[in-house]
N, C-alpha and C positions, 0 to 999 in steps of 0.2 A: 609530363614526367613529374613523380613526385619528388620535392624534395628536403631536405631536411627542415629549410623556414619555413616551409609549408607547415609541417607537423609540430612545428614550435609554439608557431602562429593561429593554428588551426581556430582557436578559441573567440577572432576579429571577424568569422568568415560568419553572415546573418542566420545562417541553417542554423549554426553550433550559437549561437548566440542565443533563440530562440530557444533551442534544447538546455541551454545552463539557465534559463529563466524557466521555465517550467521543473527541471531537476530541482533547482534551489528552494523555490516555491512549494515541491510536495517534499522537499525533506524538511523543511520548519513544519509541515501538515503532520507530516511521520510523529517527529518530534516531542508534538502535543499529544496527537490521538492517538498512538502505540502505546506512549506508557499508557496509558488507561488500559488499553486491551491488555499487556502485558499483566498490569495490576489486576485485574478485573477476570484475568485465567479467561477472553472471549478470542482467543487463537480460532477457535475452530469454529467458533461463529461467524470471525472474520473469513475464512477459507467459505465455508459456504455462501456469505455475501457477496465475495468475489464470485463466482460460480454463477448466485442466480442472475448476477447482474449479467453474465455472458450471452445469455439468449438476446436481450433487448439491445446489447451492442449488435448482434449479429443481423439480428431485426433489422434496426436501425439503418444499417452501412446497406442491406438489404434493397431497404425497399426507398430509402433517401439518399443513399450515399454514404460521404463521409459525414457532410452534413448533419445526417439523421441519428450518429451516435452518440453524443450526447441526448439527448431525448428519449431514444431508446433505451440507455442505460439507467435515464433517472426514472423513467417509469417502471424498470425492473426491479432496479433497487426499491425505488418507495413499494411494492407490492410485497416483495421478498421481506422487508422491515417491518413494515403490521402486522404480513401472516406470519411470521418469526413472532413475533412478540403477544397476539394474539396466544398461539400456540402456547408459550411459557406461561401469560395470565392463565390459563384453563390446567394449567400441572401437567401439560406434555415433556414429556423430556424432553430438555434443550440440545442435547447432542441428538436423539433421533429426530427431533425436527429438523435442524439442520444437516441432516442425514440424507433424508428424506427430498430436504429443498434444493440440495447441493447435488445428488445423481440429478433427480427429475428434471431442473434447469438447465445444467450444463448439457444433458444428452438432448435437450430439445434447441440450443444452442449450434451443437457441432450437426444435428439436422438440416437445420435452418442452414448452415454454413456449407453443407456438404450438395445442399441445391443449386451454387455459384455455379461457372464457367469456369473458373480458376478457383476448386477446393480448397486447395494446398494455400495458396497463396495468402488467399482471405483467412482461413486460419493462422498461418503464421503471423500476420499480421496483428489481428486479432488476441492471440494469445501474448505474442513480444514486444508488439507495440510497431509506431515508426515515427522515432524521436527525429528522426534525421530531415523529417519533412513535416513537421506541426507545421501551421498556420499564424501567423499573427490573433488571428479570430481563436484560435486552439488556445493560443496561447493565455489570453485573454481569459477566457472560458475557466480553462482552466484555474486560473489564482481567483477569480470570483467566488470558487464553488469550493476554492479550500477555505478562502475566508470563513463562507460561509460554516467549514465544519469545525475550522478551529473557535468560529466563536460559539458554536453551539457547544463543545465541551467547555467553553470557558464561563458559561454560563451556568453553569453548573459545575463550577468547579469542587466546590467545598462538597456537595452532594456525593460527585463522583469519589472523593479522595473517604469519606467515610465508610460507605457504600463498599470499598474494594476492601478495607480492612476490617470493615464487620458492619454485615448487613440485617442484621437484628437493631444494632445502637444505633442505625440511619433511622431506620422506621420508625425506632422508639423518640429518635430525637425530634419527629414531623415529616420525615423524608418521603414524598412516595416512589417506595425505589423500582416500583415499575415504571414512570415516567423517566424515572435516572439511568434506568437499561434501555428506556427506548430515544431516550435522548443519545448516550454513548450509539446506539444502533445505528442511528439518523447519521450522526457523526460519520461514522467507518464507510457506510452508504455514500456519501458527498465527496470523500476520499476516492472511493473504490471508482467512482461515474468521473471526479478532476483525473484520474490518474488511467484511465482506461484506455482512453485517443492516443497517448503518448508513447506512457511505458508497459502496457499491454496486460492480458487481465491476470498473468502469471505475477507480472513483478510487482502488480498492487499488493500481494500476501507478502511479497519479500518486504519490499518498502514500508509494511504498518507492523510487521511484528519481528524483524531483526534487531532493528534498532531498540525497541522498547528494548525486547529479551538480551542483550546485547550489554545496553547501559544496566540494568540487571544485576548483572555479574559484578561490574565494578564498584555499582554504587552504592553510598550509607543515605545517601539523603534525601528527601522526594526533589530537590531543586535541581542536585545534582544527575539524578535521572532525566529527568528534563535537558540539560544542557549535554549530557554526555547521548542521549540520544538523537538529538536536534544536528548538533557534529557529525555524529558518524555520517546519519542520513543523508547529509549536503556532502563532506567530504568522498562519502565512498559511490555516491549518486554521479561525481563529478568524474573520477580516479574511472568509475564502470566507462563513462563515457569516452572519455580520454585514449583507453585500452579496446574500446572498440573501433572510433577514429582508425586507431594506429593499427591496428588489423586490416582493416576493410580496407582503410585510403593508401599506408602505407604500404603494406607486404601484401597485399592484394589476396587475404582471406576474408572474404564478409561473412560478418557476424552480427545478428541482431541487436544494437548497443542496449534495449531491454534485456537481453539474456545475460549479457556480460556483465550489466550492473548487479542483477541477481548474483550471479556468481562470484562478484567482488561484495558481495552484500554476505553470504552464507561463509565463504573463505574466512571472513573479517571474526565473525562470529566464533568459528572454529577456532582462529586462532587465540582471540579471545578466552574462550575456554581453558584448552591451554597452558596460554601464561600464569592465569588467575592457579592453577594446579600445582602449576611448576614453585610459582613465586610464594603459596600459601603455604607449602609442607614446612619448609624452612622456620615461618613465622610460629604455625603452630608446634617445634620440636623448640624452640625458645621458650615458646610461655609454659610447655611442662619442667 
């Protein structure tokens, strides 16, 4: 029987332990590499990175297991990220490439997935994730590979930060800012593959560009983007989880705790909007 210290407490039990270590982990990842996406206007290149990495998760889980999804997703991703960036050096359009890479992948993706035993099943998974059961090894994996992508933007940090506000003056200053797109690419890539096992290949788009677009709205400063994004990320990553627990375990609706975080992820947003509307009119009927 559920009971109430149960749901208090729920946060000491090792499942939910493992799931707040991974959450926590891809919202400081969000934190960094969103705002750049946000800065950098690459939403929709991130929407198709998530996309073509879908096939090689699917692959993966396929033909190795759960095992094989890492693997599968970073060989998807690294492919999807040269021939993206390839395409952009030759003057392809960046949105019909990823046009192009985002049907073509994902429908060879829910192929590959539609060959299972249990279609439905592997795909919801797939798409939502299943935080509720990572692995120690998951876990693991996972904050390796976000390391790995927050220090590739960090590495380029100064690059990146000129690069979004005017990429004529990067060039001209020494910049090659085709290395600096394919560096951010690389980045949201390592994102997309730490963040795919857990919280599933839907809430990797929510988790790298709410938060940037999010902090956005409120912010004047680039630090302060940073910090108001890195917050949300870990708070509403946690709050999703929290509310999905209390569904599934408590009132006995199962919910995918990826989908609910999305959902507390775009609400926040929304609300967000909002306020920023409500609390601005005022200000600006002051300063005429």
């Amino acid at each position: 029987m559920i009971t109430l210290d149960l749901l208090l407490n729920f946060w000491t039990m090792p499942f939910m332990v493992r799931a707040v270590i991974v959450l926590v982990t891809l919202g400081i990842t969000a934190g960094v590499v969103g705002v750049f996406v946000n800065l950098r206007g690459f939403e929709f290149l991130t929407d198709g990175l998530t996309h073509a990495v879908f096939p090689g998760v699917a692959a993966g889980v396929a033909f190795a297991g759960a095992g094989g999804l890492f693997w599968g997703a970073a060989i998807a991703a690294a492919a999807a990220t040269v021939f993206l960036s390839l395409l952009a050096r030759r003057g392809v359009s960046s949105d019909a490439a990823v046009a192009v890479v985002l049907v073509a992948m994902f429908s060879v993706g829910v192929i590959i997935v539609s060959r299972s035993d249990d279609a439905a099943g592997q795909l919801e998974q797939l798409l939502f994730g299943r935080l509720f059961t990572v692995s120690i090894t998951e876990v693991v994996a996972t904050a390796v590979i976000s390391l790995l992508a927050i220090a590739t933007v960090l590495s380029t940090v100064r690059a990146q930060v000129m690069t979004a506000f005017d990429r004529d003056a990067a060039r001209a200053a020494g910049y090659r800012v085709t290395l600096v797109d394919l560096a951010l690419n690389v980045a949201i890539a390592l994102v997309v593959v730490s963040a795919s096992i857990a919280v599933g290949n839907l809430l990797v788009i929510a988790i790298l560009i709410v938060p940037g677009a999010l902090a956005r709205v409120w912010a004047r400063r680039l630090t302060s983007l940073f910090a108001i994004a890195l917050s949300f990320a870990v708070i509403g990553g946690l709050a999703g989880l929290a509310g999905a627990f209390t569904l599934s375990v408590g009132l006995d609706i199962p919910i995918p705790p990826g989908a609910a975080i999305a959902a507390v992820f775009v609400a926040s947003y929304l609300l967000a909007l909002l306020l920023f509307v409500i609390l601005r009119r005022p200000i600006a009927g002051r300063l005429r």
